[in-house]
N, CA and C atoms of all chains as a GROMACS GRO file, in nm:
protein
  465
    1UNK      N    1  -0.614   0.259   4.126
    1UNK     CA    2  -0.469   0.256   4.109
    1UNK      C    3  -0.422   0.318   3.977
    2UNK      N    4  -0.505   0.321   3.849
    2UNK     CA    5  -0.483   0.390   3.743
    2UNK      C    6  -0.509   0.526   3.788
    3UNK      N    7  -0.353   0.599   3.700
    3UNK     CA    8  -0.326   0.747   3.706
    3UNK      C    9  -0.388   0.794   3.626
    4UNK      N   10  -0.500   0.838   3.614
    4UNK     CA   11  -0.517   0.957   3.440
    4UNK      C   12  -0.435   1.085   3.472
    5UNK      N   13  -0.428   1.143   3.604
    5UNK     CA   14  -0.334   1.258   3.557
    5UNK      C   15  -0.190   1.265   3.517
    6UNK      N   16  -0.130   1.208   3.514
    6UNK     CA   17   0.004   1.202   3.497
    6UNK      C   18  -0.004   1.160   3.356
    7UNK      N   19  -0.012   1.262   3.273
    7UNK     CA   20  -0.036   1.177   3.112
    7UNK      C   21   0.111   1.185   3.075
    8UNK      N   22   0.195   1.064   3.047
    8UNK     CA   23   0.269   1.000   2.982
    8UNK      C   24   0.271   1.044   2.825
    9UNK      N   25   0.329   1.141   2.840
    9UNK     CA   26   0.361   1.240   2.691
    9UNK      C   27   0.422   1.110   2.604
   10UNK      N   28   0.362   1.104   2.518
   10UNK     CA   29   0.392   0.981   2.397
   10UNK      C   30   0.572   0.935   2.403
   11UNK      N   31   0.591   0.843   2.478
   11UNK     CA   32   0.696   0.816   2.486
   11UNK      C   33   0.665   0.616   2.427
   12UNK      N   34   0.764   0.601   2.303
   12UNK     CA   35   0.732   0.496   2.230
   12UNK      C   36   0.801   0.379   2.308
   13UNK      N   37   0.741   0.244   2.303
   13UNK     CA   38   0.854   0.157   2.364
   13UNK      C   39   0.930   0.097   2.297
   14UNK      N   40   0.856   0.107   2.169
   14UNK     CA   41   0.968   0.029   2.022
   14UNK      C   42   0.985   0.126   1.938
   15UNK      N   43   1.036   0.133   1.856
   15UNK     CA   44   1.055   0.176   1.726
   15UNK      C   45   0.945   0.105   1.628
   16UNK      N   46   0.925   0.025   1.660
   16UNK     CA   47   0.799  -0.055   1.594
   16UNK      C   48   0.655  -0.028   1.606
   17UNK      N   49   0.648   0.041   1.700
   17UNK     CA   50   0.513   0.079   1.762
   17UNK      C   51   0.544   0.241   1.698
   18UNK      N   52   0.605   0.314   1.768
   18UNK     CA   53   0.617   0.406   1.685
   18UNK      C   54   0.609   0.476   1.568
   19UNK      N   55   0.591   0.348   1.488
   19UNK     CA   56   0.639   0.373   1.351
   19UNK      C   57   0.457   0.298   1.280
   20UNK      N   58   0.399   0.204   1.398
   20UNK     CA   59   0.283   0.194   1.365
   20UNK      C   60   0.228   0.328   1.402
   21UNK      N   61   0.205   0.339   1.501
   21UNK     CA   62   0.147   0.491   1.536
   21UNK      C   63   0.153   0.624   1.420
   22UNK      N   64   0.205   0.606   1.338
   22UNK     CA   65   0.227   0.721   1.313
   22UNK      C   66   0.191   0.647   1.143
   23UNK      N   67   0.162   0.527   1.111
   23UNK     CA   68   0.116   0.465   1.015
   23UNK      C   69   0.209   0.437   0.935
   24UNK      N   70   0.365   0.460   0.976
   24UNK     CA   71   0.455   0.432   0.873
   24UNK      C   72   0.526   0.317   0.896
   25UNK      N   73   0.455   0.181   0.978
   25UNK     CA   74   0.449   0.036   1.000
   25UNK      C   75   0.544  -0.033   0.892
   26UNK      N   76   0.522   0.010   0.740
   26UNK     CA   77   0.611  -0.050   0.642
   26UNK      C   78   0.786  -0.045   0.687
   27UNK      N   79   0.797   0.062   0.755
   27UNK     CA   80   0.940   0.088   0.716
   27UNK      C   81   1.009  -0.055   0.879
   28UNK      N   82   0.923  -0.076   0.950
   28UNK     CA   83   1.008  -0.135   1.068
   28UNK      C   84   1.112  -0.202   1.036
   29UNK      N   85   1.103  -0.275   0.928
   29UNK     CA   86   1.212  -0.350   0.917
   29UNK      C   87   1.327  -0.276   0.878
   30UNK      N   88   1.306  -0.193   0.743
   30UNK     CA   89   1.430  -0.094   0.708
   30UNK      C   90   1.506  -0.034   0.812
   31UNK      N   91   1.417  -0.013   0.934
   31UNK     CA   92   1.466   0.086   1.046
   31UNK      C   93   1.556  -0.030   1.141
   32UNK      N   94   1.503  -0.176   1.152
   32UNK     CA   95   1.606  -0.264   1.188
   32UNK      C   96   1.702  -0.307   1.138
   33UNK      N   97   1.707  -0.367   1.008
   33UNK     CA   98   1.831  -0.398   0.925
   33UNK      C   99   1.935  -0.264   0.932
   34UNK      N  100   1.887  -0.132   0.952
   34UNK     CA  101   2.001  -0.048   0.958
   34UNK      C  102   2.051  -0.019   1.112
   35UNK      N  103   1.990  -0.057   1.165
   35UNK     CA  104   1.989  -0.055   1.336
   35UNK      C  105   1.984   0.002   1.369
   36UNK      N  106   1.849   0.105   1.333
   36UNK     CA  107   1.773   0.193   1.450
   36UNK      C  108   1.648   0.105   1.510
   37UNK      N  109   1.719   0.029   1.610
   37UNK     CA  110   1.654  -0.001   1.634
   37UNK      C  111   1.570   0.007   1.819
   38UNK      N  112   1.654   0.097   1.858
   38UNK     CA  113   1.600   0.198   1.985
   38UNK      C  114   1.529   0.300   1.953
   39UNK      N  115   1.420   0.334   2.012
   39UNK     CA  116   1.413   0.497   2.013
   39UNK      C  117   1.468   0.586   2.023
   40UNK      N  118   1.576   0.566   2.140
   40UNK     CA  119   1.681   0.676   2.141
   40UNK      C  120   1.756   0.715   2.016
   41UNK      N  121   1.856   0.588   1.912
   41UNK     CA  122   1.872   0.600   1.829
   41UNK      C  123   1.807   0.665   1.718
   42UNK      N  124   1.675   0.623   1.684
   42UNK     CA  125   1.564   0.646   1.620
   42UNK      C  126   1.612   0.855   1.643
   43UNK      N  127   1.551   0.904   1.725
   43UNK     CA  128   1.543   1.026   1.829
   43UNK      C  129   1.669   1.116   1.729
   44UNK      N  130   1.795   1.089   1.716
   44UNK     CA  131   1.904   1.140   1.672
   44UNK      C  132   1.936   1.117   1.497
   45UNK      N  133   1.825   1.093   1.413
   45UNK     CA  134   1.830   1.062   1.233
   45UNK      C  135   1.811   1.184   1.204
   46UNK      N  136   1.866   1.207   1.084
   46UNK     CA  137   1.873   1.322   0.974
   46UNK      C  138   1.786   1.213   0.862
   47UNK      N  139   1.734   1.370   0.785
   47UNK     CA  140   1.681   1.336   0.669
   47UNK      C  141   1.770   1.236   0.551
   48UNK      N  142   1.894   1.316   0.569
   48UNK     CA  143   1.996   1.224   0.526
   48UNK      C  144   1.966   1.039   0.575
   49UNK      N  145   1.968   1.034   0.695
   49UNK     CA  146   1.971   0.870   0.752
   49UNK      C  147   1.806   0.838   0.682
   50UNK      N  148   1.770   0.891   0.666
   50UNK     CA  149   1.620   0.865   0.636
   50UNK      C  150   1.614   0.800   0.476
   51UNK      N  151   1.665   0.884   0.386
   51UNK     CA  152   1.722   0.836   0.263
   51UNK      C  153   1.793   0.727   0.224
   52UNK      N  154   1.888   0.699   0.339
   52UNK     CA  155   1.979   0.605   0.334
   52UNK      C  156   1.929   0.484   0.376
   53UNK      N  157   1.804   0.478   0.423
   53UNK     CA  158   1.794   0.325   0.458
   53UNK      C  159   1.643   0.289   0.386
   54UNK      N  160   1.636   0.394   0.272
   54UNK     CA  161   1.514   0.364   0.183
   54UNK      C  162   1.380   0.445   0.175
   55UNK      N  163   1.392   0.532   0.275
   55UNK     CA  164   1.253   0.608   0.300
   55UNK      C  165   1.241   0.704   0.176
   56UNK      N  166   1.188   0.708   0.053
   56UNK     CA  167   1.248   0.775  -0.036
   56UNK      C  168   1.100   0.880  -0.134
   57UNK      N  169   1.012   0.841  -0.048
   57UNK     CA  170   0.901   0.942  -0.058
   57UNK      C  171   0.847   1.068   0.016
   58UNK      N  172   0.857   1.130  -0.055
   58UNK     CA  173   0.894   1.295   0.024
   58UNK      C  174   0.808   1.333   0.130
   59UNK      N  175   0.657   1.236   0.110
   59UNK     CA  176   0.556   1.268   0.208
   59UNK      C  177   0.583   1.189   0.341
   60UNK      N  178   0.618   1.063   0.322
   60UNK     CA  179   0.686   0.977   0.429
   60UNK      C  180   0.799   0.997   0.490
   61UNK      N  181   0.920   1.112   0.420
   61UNK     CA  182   1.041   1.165   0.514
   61UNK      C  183   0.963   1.303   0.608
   62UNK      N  184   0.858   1.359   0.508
   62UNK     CA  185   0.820   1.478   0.606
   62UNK      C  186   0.775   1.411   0.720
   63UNK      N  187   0.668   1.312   0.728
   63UNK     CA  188   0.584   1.233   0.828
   63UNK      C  189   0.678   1.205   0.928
   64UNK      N  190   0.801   1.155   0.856
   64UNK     CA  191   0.884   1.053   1.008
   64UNK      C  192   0.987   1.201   1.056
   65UNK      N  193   1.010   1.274   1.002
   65UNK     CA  194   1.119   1.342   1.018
   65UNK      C  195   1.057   1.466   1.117
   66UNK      N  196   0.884   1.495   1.093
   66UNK     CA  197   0.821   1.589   1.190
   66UNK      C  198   0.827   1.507   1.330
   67UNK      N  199   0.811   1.360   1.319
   67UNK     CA  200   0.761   1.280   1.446
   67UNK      C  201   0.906   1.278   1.519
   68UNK      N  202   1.010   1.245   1.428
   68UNK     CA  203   1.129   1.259   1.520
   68UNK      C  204   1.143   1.382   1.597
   69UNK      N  205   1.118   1.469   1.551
   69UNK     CA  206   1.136   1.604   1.607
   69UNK      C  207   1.078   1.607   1.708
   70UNK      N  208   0.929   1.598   1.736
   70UNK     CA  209   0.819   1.614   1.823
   70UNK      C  210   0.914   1.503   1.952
   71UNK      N  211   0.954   1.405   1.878
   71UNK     CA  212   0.973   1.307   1.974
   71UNK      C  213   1.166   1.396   2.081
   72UNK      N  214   1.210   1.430   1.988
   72UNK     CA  215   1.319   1.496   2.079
   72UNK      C  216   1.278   1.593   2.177
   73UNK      N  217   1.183   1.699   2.096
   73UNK     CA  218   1.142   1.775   2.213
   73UNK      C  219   1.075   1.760   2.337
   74UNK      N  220   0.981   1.616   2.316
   74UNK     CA  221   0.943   1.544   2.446
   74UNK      C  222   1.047   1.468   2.506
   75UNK      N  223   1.139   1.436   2.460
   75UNK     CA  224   1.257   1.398   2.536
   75UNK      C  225   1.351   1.469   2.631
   76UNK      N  226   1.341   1.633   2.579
   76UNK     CA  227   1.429   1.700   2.637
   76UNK      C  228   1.322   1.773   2.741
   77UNK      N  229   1.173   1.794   2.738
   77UNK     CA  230   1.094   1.800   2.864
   77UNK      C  231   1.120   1.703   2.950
   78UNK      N  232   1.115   1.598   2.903
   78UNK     CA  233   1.064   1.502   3.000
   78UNK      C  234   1.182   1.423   3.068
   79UNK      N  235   1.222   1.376   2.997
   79UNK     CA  236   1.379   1.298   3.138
   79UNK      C  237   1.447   1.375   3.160
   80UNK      N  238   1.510   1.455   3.123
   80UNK     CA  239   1.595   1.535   3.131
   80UNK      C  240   1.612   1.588   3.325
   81UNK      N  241   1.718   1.556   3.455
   81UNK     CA  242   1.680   1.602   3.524
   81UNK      C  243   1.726   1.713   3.536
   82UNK      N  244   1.680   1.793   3.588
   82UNK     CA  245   1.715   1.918   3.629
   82UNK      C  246   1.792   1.968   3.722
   83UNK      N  247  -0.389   3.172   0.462
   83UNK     CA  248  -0.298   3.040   0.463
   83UNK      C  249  -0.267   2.965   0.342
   84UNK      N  250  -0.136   2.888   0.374
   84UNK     CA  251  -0.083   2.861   0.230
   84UNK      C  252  -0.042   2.738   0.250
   85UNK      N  253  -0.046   2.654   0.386
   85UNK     CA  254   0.019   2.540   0.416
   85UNK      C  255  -0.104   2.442   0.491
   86UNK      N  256  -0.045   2.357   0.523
   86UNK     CA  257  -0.161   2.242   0.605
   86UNK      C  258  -0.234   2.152   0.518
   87UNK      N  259  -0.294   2.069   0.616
   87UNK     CA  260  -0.410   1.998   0.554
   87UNK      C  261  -0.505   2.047   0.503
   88UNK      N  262  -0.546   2.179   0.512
   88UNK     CA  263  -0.683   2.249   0.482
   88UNK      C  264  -0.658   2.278   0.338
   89UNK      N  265  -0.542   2.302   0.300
   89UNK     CA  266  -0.520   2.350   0.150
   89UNK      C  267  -0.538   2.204   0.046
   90UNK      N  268  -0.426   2.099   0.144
   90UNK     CA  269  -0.427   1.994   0.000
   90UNK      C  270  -0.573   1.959  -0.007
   91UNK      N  271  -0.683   1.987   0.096
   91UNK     CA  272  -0.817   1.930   0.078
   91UNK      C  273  -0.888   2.039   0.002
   92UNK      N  274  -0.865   2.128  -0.047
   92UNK     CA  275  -0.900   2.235  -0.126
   92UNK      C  276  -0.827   2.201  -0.246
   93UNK      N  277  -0.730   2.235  -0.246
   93UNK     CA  278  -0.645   2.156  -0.427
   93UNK      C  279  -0.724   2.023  -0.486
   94UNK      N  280  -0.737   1.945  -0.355
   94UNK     CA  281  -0.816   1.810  -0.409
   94UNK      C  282  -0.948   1.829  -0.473
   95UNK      N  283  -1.025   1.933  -0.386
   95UNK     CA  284  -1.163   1.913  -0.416
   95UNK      C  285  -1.171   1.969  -0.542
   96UNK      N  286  -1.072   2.083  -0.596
   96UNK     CA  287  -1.096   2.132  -0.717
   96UNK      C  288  -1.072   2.015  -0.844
   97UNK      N  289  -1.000   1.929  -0.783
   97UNK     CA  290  -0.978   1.780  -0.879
   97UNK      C  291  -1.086   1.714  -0.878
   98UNK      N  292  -1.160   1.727  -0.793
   98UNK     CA  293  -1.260   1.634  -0.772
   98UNK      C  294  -1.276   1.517  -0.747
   99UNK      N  295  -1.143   1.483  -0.606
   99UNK     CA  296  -1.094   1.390  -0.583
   99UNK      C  297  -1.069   1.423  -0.419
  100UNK      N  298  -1.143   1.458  -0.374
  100UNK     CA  299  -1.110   1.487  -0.227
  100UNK      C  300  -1.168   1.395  -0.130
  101UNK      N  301  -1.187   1.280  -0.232
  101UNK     CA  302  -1.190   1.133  -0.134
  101UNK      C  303  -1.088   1.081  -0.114
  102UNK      N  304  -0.995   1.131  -0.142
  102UNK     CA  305  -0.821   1.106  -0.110
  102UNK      C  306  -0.759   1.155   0.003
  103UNK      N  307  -0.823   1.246   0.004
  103UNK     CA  308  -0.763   1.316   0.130
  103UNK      C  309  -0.711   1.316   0.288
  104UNK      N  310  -0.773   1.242   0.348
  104UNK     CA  311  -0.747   1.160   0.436
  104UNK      C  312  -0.598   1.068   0.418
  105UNK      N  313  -0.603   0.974   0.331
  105UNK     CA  314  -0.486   0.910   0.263
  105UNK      C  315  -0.334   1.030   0.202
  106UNK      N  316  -0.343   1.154   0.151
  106UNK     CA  317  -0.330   1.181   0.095
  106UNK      C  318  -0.202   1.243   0.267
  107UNK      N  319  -0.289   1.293   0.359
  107UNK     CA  320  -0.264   1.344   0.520
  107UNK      C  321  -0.180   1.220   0.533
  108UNK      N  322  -0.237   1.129   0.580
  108UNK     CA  323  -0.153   1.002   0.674
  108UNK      C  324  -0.022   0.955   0.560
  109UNK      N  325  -0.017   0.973   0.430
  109UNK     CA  326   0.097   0.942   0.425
  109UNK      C  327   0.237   1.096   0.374
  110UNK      N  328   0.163   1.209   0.418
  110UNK     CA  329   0.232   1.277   0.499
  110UNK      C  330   0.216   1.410   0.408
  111UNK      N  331   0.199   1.402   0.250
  111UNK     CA  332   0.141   1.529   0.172
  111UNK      C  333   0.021   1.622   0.231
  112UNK      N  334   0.072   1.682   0.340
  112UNK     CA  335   0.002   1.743   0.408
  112UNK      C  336   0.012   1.905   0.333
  113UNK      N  337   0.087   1.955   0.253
  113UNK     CA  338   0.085   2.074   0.231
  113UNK      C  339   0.115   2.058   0.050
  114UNK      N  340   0.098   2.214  -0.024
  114UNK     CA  341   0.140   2.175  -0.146
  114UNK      C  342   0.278   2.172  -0.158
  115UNK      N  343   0.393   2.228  -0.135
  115UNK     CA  344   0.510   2.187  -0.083
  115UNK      C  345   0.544   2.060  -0.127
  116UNK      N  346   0.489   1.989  -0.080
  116UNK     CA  347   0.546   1.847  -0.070
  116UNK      C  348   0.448   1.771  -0.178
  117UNK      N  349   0.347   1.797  -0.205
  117UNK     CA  350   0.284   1.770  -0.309
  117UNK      C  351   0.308   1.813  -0.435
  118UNK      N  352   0.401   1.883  -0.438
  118UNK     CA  353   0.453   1.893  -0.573
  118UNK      C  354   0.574   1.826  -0.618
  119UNK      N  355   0.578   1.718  -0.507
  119UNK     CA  356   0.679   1.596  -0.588
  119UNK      C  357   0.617   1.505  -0.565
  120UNK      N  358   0.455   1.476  -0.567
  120UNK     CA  359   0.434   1.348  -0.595
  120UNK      C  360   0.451   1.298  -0.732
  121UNK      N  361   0.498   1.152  -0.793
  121UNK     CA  362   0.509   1.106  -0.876
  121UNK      C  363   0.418   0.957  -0.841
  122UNK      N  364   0.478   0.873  -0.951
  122UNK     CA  365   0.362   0.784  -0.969
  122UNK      C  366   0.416   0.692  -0.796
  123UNK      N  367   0.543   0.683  -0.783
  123UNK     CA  368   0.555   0.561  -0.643
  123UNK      C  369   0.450   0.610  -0.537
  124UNK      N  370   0.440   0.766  -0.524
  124UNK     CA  371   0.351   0.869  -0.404
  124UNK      C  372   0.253   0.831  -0.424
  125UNK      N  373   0.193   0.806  -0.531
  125UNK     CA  374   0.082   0.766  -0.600
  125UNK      C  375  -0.017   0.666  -0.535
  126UNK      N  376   0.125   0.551  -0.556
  126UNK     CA  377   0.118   0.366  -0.527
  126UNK      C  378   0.081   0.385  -0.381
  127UNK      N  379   0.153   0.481  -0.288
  127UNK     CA  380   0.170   0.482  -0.160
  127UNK      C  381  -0.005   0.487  -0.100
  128UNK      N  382  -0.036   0.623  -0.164
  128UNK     CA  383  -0.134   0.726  -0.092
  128UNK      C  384  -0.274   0.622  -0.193
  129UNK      N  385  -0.265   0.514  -0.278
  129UNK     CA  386  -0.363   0.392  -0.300
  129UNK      C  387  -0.428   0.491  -0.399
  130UNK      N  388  -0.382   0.596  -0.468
  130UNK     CA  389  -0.478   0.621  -0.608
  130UNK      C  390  -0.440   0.537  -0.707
  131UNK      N  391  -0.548   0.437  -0.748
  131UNK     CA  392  -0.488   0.373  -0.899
  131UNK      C  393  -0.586   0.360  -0.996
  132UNK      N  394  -0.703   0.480  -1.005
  132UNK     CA  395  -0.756   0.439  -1.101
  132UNK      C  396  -0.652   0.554  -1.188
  133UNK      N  397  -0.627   0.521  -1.313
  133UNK     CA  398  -0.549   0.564  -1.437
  133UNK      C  399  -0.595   0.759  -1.435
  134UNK      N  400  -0.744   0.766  -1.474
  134UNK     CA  401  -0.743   0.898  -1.490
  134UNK      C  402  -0.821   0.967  -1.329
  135UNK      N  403  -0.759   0.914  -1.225
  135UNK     CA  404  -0.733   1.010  -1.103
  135UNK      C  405  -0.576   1.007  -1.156
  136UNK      N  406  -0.500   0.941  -1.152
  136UNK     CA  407  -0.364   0.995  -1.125
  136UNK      C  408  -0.301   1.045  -1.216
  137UNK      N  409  -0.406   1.012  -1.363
  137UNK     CA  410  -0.333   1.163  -1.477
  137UNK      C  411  -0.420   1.295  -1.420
  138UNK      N  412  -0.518   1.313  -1.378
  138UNK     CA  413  -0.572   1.458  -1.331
  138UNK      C  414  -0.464   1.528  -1.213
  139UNK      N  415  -0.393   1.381  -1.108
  139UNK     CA  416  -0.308   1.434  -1.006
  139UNK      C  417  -0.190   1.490  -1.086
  140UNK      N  418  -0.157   1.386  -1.188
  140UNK     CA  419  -0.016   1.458  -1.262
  140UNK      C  420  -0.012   1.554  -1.311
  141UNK      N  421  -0.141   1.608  -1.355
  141UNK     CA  422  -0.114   1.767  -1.485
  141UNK      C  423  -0.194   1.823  -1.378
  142UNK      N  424  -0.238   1.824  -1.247
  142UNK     CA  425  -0.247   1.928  -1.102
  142UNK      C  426  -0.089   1.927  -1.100
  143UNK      N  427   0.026   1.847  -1.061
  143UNK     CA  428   0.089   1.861  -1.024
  143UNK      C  429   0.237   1.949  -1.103
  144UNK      N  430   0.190   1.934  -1.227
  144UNK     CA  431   0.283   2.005  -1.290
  144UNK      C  432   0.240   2.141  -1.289
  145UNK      N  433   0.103   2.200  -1.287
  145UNK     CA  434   0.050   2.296  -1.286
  145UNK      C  435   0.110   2.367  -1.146
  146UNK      N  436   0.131   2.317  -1.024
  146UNK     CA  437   0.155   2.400  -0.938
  146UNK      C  438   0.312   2.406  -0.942
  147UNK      N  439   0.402   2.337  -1.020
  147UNK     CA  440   0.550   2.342  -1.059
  147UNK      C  441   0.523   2.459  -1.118
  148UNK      N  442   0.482   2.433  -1.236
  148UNK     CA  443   0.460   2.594  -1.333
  148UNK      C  444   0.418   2.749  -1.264
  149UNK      N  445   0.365   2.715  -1.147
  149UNK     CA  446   0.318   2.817  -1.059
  149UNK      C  447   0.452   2.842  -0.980
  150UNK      N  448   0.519   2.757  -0.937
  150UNK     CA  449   0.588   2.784  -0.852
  150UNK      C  450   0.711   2.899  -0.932
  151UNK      N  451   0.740   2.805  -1.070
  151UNK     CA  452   0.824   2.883  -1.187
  151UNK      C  453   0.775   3.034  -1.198
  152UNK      N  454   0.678   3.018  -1.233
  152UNK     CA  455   0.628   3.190  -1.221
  152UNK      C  456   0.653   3.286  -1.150
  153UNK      N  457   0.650   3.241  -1.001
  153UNK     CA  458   0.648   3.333  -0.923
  153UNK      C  459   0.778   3.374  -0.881
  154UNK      N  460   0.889   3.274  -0.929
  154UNK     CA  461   1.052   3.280  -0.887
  154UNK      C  462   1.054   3.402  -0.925
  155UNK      N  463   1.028   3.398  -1.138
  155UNK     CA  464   1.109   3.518  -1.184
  155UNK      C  465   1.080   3.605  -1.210
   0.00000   0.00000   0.00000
Protein backbone atom coordinates (compact mmCIF):
# COMPACT_ATOMS: atom_id res chain seq x y z
CA UNK A 1 0.00 0.00 0.00
CA UNK A 2 3.10 2.35 0.41
CA UNK A 3 3.72 4.60 -2.73
CA UNK A 4 7.53 5.15 -3.31
CA UNK A 5 6.73 6.59 -6.65
CA UNK A 6 4.81 9.44 -6.10
CA UNK A 7 7.60 11.32 -4.16
CA UNK A 8 5.91 14.04 -2.21
CA UNK A 9 8.23 17.01 -3.14
CA UNK A 10 9.06 18.37 0.45
CA UNK A 11 5.93 19.84 1.35
CA UNK A 12 6.24 20.88 5.32
CA UNK A 13 3.27 20.27 7.68
CA UNK A 14 4.41 22.87 10.25
CA UNK A 15 6.44 25.61 10.18
CA UNK A 16 8.07 23.86 12.99
CA UNK A 17 9.21 20.95 11.25
CA UNK A 18 10.33 22.97 8.59
CA UNK A 19 12.35 25.01 10.33
CA UNK A 20 13.80 21.75 12.10
CA UNK A 21 14.61 20.37 8.78
CA UNK A 22 16.50 22.83 7.65
CA UNK A 23 18.26 23.12 11.33
CA UNK A 24 16.99 26.51 12.02
CA UNK A 25 14.65 24.81 15.02
CA UNK A 26 15.76 27.97 17.25
CA UNK A 27 13.72 30.41 15.48
CA UNK A 28 10.05 28.37 15.89
CA UNK A 29 8.98 30.35 18.34
CA UNK A 30 10.03 33.86 16.82
CA UNK A 31 8.17 32.57 13.71
CA UNK A 32 5.00 32.03 16.13
CA UNK A 33 4.89 35.01 18.33
CA UNK A 34 4.92 36.95 14.94
CA UNK A 35 2.39 34.63 13.36
CA UNK A 36 3.91 32.85 10.77
CA UNK A 37 2.66 30.40 11.79
CA UNK A 38 1.35 28.39 8.49
CA UNK A 39 3.47 27.46 5.82
CA UNK A 40 1.60 29.20 3.48
CA UNK A 41 2.24 32.34 5.40
CA UNK A 42 5.77 31.27 6.10
CA UNK A 43 5.91 30.75 1.79
CA UNK A 44 5.17 34.75 1.23
CA UNK A 45 8.33 36.56 3.89
CA UNK A 46 10.82 39.00 2.68
CA UNK A 47 14.15 39.32 4.01
CA UNK A 48 12.73 42.35 5.44
CA UNK A 49 10.00 40.02 7.64
CA UNK A 50 12.97 37.96 8.42
CA UNK A 51 14.77 40.87 10.25
CA UNK A 52 11.80 41.92 11.84
CA UNK A 53 11.04 39.11 13.93
CA UNK A 54 14.81 38.63 14.97
CA UNK A 55 16.58 36.48 12.43
CA UNK A 56 19.53 38.78 12.41
CA UNK A 57 22.49 36.60 11.25
CA UNK A 58 23.31 36.87 7.72
CA UNK A 59 24.07 33.10 7.38
CA UNK A 60 20.64 32.15 8.93
CA UNK A 61 18.55 34.86 6.64
CA UNK A 62 20.49 33.31 3.58
CA UNK A 63 19.52 29.62 4.95
CA UNK A 64 15.74 30.49 5.58
CA UNK A 65 15.30 32.93 2.80
CA UNK A 66 16.92 30.17 0.02
CA UNK A 67 14.39 27.49 1.71
CA UNK A 68 11.49 29.87 1.33
CA UNK A 69 12.16 30.21 -2.15
CA UNK A 70 12.72 26.51 -2.98
CA UNK A 71 9.55 26.12 -0.99
CA UNK A 72 7.40 28.63 -3.37
CA UNK A 73 8.64 27.11 -6.34
CA UNK A 74 7.41 23.67 -5.16
CA UNK A 75 4.29 25.25 -4.46
CA UNK A 76 3.67 26.69 -7.72
CA UNK A 77 4.59 22.99 -9.39
CA UNK A 78 2.72 21.28 -7.30
CA UNK A 79 -0.97 22.45 -6.28
CA UNK A 80 -1.36 24.71 -8.51
CA UNK A 81 -4.33 23.23 -10.89
CA UNK A 82 -4.06 23.62 -14.21
CA UNK B 1 34.38 29.03 -9.07
CA UNK B 2 33.95 31.66 -6.58
CA UNK B 3 30.83 30.63 -4.59
CA UNK B 4 29.53 27.44 -2.62
CA UNK B 5 30.51 25.24 -0.05
CA UNK B 6 33.66 24.11 -1.81
CA UNK B 7 35.29 27.55 -1.36
CA UNK B 8 34.38 28.34 2.42
CA UNK B 9 36.04 24.70 2.91
CA UNK B 10 39.11 25.95 1.13
CA UNK B 11 39.26 29.51 2.99
CA UNK B 12 38.90 27.28 6.13
CA UNK B 13 41.51 24.86 5.45
CA UNK B 14 43.97 27.64 4.77
CA UNK B 15 43.00 28.70 8.56
CA UNK B 16 43.48 25.54 9.58
CA UNK B 17 40.23 25.17 10.83
CA UNK B 18 38.27 23.18 8.40
CA UNK B 19 36.79 21.21 11.23
CA UNK B 20 34.22 23.88 11.12
CA UNK B 21 33.02 23.41 8.15
CA UNK B 22 30.24 21.39 8.19
CA UNK B 23 28.84 23.85 11.02
CA UNK B 24 30.04 26.67 9.23
CA UNK B 25 27.34 25.07 5.86
CA UNK B 26 24.30 24.26 8.18
CA UNK B 27 24.21 27.52 9.64
CA UNK B 28 24.14 28.91 6.23
CA UNK B 29 27.89 30.69 5.47
CA UNK B 30 27.97 28.72 2.60
CA UNK B 31 29.91 31.16 0.36
CA UNK B 32 32.52 34.02 1.07
CA UNK B 33 29.83 36.56 0.45
CA UNK B 34 28.21 35.98 3.41
CA UNK B 35 31.20 35.17 5.32
CA UNK B 36 32.41 38.30 5.27
CA UNK B 37 29.97 39.47 7.85
CA UNK B 38 30.61 37.03 10.26
CA UNK B 39 31.14 38.71 13.62
CA UNK B 40 31.48 37.37 17.01
CA UNK B 41 27.19 36.45 17.45
CA UNK B 42 28.01 34.17 13.78
CA UNK B 43 30.64 32.99 15.73
CA UNK B 44 28.39 31.92 18.97
CA UNK B 45 26.01 30.45 16.29
CA UNK B 46 28.37 28.24 14.00
CA UNK B 47 29.94 26.91 18.06
CA UNK B 48 33.63 28.34 17.43
CA UNK B 49 34.74 29.40 20.94
CA UNK B 50 38.04 28.65 21.40
CA UNK B 51 39.52 32.50 21.62
CA UNK B 52 42.37 32.07 18.99
CA UNK B 53 40.09 30.15 16.28
CA UNK B 54 37.87 33.11 16.27
CA UNK B 55 40.72 35.80 16.29
CA UNK B 56 42.34 33.76 13.16
CA UNK B 57 38.38 33.86 11.78
CA UNK B 58 38.40 37.68 12.50
CA UNK B 59 41.70 38.94 10.77
CA UNK B 60 40.53 36.03 7.73
CA UNK B 61 37.64 38.04 7.77
CA UNK B 62 38.79 41.43 7.52
CA UNK B 63 41.32 40.26 5.04
CA UNK B 64 38.69 39.28 2.52
CA UNK B 65 36.83 42.94 3.31
CA UNK B 66 40.21 44.41 2.32
CA UNK B 67 40.07 42.22 -0.79
CA UNK B 68 36.86 43.04 -1.58
CA UNK B 69 38.04 47.06 -1.15
CA UNK B 70 40.66 46.44 -3.63
CA UNK B 71 39.04 45.18 -6.22
CA UNK B 72 36.07 47.98 -6.17
CA UNK B 73 38.65 50.71 -7.04
Amino acid sequence: LVEHGTVESTVYQSVGDWLEAIKMGRYTEHFMESGYSSVDAVAQMTLEDLRRLGVNLAGHQKKIISSIQEMRVQMMNGTVPV
Amino acid sequence: MNTGPNIVYEWLKTLQLCQYVESFVDNGYDDLEVCKQIGDPDLDAIGVFIPHHRQRIHDAVRRLKEEEKETDS
